[in-house]
C-alpha positions as CSV (number, residue, x, y, z in Angstrom):
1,X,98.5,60.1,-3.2
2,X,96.6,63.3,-4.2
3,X,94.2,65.4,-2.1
4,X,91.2,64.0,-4.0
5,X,91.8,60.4,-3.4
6,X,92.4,61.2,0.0
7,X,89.1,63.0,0.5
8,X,87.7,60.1,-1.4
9,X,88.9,57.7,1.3
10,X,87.2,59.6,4.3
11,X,84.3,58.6,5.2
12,X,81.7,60.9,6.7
13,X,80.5,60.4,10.5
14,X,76.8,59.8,11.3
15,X,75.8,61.6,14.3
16,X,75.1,58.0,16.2
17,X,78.8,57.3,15.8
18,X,79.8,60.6,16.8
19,X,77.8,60.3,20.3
20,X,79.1,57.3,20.8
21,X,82.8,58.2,20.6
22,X,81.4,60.9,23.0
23,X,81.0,58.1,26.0
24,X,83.6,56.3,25.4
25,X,85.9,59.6,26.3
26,X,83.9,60.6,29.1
27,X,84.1,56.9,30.5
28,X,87.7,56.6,29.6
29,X,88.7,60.1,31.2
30,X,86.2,59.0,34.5
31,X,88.0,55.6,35.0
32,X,91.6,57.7,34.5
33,X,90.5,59.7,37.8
34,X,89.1,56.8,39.4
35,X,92.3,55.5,39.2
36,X,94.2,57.9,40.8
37,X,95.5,58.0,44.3
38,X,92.6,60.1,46.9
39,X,94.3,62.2,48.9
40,X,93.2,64.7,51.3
41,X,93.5,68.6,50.7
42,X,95.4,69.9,53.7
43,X,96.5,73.3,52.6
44,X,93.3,75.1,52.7
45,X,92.5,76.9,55.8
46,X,89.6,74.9,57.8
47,X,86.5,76.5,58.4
48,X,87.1,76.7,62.7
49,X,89.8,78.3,62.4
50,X,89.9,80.6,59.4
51,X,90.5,83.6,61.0
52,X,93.0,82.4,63.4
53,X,94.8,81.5,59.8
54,X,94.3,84.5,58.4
55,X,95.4,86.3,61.6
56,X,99.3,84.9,61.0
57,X,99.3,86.6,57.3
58,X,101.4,89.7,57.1
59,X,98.7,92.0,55.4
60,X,95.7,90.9,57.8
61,X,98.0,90.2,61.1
62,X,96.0,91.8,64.4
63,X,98.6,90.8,66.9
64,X,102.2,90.2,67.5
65,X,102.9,86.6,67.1
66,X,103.5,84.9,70.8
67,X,107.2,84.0,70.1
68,X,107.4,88.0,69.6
69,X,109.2,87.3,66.2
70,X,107.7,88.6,62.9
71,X,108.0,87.3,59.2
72,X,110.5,89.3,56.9
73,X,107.6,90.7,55.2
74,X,105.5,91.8,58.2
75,X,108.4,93.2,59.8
76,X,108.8,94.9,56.8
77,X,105.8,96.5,56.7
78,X,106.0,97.8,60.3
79,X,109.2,99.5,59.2
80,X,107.5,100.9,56.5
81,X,104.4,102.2,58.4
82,X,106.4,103.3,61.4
83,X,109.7,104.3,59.9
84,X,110.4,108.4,60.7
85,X,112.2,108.1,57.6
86,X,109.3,106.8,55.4
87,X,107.0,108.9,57.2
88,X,105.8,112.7,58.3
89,X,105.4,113.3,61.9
90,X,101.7,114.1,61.3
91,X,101.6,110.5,59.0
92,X,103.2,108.7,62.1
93,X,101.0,110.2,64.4
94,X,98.0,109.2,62.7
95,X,99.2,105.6,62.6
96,X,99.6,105.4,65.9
97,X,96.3,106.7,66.6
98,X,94.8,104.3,63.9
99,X,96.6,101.7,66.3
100,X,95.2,102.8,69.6
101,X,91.6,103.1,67.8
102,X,92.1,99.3,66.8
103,X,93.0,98.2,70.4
104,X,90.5,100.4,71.8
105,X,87.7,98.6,69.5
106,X,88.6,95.0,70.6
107,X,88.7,96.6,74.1
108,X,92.4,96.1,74.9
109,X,92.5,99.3,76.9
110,X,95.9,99.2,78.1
111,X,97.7,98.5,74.5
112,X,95.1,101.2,73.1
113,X,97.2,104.3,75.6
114,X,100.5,102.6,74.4
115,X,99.0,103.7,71.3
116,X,97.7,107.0,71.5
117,X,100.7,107.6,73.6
118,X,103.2,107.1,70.9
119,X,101.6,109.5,68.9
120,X,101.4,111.4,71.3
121,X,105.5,111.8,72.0
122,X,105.5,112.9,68.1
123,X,104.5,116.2,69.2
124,X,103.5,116.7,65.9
125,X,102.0,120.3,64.4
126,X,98.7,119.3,63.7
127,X,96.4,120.2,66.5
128,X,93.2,118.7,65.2
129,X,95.2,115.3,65.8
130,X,96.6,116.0,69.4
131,X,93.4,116.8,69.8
132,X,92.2,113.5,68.7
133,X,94.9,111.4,70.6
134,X,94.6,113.2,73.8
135,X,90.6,112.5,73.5
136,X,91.0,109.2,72.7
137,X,93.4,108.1,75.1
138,X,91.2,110.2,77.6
139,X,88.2,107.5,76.6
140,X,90.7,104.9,77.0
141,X,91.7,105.5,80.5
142,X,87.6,106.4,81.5
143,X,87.1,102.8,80.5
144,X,89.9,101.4,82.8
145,X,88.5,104.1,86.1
146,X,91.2,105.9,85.6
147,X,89.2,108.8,86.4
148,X,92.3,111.5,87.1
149,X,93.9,110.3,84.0
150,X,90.9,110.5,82.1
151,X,90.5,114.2,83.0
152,X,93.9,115.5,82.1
153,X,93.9,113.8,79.0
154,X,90.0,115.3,78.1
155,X,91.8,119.1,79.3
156,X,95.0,118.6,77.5
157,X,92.3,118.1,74.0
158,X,90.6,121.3,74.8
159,X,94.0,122.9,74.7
160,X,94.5,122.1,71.5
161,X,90.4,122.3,70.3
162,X,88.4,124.1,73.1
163,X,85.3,123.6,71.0
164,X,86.0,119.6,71.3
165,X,82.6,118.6,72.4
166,X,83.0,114.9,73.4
167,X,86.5,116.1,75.5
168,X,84.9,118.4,77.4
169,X,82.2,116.4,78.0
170,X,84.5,113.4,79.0
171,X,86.3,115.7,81.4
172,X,83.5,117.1,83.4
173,X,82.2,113.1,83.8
174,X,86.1,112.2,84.7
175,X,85.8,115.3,87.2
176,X,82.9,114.2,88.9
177,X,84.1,111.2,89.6
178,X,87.8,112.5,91.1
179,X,85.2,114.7,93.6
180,X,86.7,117.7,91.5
181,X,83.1,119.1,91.5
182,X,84.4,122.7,90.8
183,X,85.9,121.9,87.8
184,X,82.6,119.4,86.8
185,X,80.8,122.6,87.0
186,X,82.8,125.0,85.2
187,X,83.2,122.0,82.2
188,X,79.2,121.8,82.6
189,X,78.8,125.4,81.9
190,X,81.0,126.0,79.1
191,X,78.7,123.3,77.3
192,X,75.7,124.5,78.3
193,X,76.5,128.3,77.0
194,X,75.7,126.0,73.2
195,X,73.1,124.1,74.2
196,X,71.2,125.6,77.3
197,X,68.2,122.5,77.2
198,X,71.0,119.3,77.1
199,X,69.4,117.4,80.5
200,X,71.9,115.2,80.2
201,X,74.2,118.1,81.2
202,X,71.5,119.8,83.3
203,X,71.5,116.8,85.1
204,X,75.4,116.1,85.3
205,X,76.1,119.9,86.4
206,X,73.1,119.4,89.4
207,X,74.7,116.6,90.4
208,X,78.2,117.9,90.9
209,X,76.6,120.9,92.7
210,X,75.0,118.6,95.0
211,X,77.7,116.9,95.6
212,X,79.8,119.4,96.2
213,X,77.4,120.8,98.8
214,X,77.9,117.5,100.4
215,X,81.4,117.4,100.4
216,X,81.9,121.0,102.2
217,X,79.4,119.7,104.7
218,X,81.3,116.2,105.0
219,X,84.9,118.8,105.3
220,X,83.0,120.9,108.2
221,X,82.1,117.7,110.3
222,X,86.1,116.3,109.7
223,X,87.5,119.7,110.8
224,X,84.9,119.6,113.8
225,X,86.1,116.1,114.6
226,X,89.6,116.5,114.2
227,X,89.8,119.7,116.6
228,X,87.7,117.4,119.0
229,X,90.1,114.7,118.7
230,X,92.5,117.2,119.1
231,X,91.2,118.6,122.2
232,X,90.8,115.5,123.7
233,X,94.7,114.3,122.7
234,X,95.8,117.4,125.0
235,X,93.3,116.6,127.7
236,X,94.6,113.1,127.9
237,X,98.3,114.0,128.0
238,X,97.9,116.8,130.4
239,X,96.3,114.3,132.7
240,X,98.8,111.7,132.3
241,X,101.3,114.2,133.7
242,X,99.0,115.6,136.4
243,X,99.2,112.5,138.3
244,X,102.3,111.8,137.7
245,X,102.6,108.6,135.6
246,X,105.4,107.1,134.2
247,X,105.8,106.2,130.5
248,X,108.4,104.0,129.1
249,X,110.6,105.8,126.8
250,X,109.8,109.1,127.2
251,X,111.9,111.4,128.2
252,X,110.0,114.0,130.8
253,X,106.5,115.8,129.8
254,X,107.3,117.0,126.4
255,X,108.1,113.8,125.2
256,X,104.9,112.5,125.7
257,X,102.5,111.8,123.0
258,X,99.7,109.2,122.0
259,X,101.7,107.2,119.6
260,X,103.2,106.2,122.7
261,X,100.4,105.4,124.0
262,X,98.6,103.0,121.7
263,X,98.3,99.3,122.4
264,X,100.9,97.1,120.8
265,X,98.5,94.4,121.5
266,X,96.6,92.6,118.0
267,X,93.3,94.2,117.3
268,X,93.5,96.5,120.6
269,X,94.6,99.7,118.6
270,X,90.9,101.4,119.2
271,X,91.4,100.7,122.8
272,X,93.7,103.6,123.6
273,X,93.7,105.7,126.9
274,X,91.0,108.4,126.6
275,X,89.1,110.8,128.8
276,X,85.5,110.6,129.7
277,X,84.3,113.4,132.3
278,X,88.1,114.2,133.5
279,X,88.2,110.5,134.4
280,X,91.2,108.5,132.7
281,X,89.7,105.1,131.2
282,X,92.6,102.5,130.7
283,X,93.0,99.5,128.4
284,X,94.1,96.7,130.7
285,X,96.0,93.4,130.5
286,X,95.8,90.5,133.0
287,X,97.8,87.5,132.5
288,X,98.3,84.1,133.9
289,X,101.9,82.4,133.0
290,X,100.4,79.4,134.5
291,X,97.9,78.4,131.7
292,X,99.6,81.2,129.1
293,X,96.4,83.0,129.4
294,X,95.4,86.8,129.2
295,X,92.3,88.7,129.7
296,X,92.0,92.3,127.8
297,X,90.0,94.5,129.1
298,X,89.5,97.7,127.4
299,X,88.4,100.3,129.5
300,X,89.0,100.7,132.9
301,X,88.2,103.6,134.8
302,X,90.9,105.0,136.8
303,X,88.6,105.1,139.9
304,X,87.4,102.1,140.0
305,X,89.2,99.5,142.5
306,X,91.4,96.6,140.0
307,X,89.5,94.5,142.0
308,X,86.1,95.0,140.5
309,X,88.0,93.9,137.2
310,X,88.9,90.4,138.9
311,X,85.3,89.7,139.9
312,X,84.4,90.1,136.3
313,X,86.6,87.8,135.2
314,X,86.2,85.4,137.8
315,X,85.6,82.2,137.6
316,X,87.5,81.9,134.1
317,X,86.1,79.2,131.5
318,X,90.0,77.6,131.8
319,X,90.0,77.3,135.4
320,X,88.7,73.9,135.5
321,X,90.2,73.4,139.3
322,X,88.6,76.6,140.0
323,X,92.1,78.1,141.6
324,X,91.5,81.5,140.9
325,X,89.5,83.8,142.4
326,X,89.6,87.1,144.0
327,X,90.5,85.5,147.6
328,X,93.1,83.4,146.2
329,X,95.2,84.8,144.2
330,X,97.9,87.6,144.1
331,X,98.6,90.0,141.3
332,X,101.7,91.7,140.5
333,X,103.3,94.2,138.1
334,X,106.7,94.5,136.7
335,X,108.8,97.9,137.8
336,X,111.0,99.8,135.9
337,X,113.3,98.1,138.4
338,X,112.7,94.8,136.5
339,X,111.4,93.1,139.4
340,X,107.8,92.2,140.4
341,X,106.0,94.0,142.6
342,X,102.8,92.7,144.6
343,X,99.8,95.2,144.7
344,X,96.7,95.7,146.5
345,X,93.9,95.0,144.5
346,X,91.6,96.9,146.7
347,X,93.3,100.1,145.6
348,X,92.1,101.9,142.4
349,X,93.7,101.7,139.3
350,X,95.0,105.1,139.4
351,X,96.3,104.9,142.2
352,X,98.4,101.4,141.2
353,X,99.2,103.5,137.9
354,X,101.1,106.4,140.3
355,X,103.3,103.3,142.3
356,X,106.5,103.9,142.9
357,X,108.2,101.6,140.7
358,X,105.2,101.7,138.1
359,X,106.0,102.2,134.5
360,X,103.4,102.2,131.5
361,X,104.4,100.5,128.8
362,X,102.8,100.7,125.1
363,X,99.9,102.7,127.1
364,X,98.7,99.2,128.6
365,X,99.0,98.7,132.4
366,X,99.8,94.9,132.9
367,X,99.4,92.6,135.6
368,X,100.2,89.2,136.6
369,X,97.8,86.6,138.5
370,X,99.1,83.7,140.6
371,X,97.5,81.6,143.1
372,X,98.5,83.1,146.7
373,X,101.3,80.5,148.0
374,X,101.3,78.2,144.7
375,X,104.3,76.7,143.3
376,X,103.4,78.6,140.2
377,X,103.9,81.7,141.9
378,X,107.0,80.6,143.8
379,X,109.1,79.8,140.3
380,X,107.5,83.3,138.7
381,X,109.2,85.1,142.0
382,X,112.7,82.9,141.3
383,X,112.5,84.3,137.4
384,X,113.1,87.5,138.6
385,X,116.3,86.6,141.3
């Protein structure tokens, strides 16, 4: 068939036909897609947790995944920022410090020095960036309190930049609050030589002054104390041997000291033997094995009878038959002979403390209270046979 006839065959199509060929597609193409299966797109990242998602990709990773293992690629990557090989020390250095700076914006303190401290260890020969690593790991440890740490960080910058504003500034703050006033003041002065109307170093250099005023003053009053202590350590001893007393363990007089001397008893450390107007005042232990009582009594004056003790402590708020009292009961110590020994109780304490078979043990003279003729006191005399 020729080209003519064929052209002759065709008929031309109106615009109303056209249109509605139109709709039938579109209706044909919607019912296709109706027909299809609905299922949910899972493989998008949600919208509550798209940076958690984003966080496990190698290229916008933050932290080191919790099973500590990485994905080929973002363990290749580390290699490739961290490799000596792949890297200048200076290049290193800097991506350590990039790495601290990171921590340190997020506020992870610690993992901001491991950081800085890596870069650090380079010992690279760029002192602009010591400069910078020392600084910042200086404002790393400030924000932990690690005030000491802080300061020879802030110094170690200034070695490599002296004219490192924010270091020095850091390290006479870090100095104030180590009590290292001296060197506050001397950081203080150095910045004030540039900028002689800065109150907030005005201010910060008055301070330490102050401070430092304070601190001499608080060193004279310690000094005063501890020669007054000391004084009163040798009065106390040199009494002790005057009279004579005995100390357990203790060799003769040059043996003697305080340590021996303080109270083994819970909570009765501050009740130690001391000397008040050349008169001995003694810590002092009553007990009663019949109830597994004891009264402490901290200090005792050496001339006082033991019996005005007693009559303090009588009638005790466990004595419910009201068995002991001055008049009925007897009072004993333990010798160095490891048997009891029955005192007076009219007789002063300083006196009992010079006994023959006395012996002080951990500084606290001890005695034992039975009532007088009880079977209590007969099986606490067999104890000893």
């Amino acid at each position: 068939m020729s080209e003519e006839v064929k052209n002759e065959n065709k008929k031309a199509m109106t615009e109303e036909e056209r249109l509605a060929l139109c709709q039938k597609l579109d209706q044909e193409l919607d019912d296709f897609i109706n027909s299809l299966e609905r299922k949910r797109y899972t493989e998008g990242w949600p919208e509550d947790r798209w940076e958690e998602e984003m966080n496990k990709h190698p290229f916008f990773m933050k932290d080191t995944p919790v099973e500590g293992e990485l994905s080929p690629l973002a363990e290749g990557l580390a290699k490739l920022k961290y490799d000596p090989d792949e890297n200048t020390p200076l290049e290193l250095a800097t991506n350590y410090k990039e790495d601290g700076n990171f921590n340190f914006k997020h506020k992870n303190y610690r993992l901001a020095i491991l950081g800085y401290t890596e870069g650090i260890k380079l010992r690279c020969n760029d002192a602009e960036i010591n400069a910078s690593l020392y600084n910042n790991r200086a404002a790393a440890h400030w924000q932990l309190k690690n005030y000491r740490s802080s300061l020879f960080d802030s110094e170690k910058a200034l070695s490599f930049n002296p004219n490192h504003t924010k270091a020095r500034i850091r390290a006479a703050k870090s100095a104030l609050e180590a009590a290292k006033f001296d060197t506050c003041i001397e950081h203080c002065k150095i910045l004030l030589e540039s900028n002689k109307n800065d109150k907030e170093i005005t201010e910060l250099l008055n301070t330490a002054k102050k401070k430092k005023l304070i601190q001499k003053r608080d060193q004279r009053k310690k000094e005063k104390q501890d020669a007054k202590m000391s004084e009163q350590k040798e009065g106390v001893i040199k009494a002790i041997i005057e009279r004579g007393i005995k100390i357990s363990n203790c060799d003769g007089e040059d043996d003697i000291d305080l340590s021996k001397l303080e109270p083994s008893l819970p909570g009765a450390h501050d009740s130690i033997v001391h000397i008040e107007d050349g008169i001995l005042k003694w810590p002092v232990l009553f007990l009663y094995p019949e109830y597994q009582m004891t009264d402490f009594v901290k200090a005792c004056p050496e001339n006082v009878p033991l019996l005005n003790q007693l009559e303090q402590l009588f009638p005790a708020p466990w004595d419910e038959n009201n068995k002991y009292s001055c008049d009925c009961v007897n009072v004993y110590f333990e010798g160095y002979d490891k048997m009891p020994h029955v005192i007076n109780t009219a007789n002063k304490l300083g006196d009992l403390l010079k006994s023959k078979y006395f012996e002080l043990k951990a500084g606290t003279p001890a005695f034992f209270v039975l009532p007088r003729g009880s079977n209590v006191e007969s099986r606490f005399l067999e104890s000893y046979i």
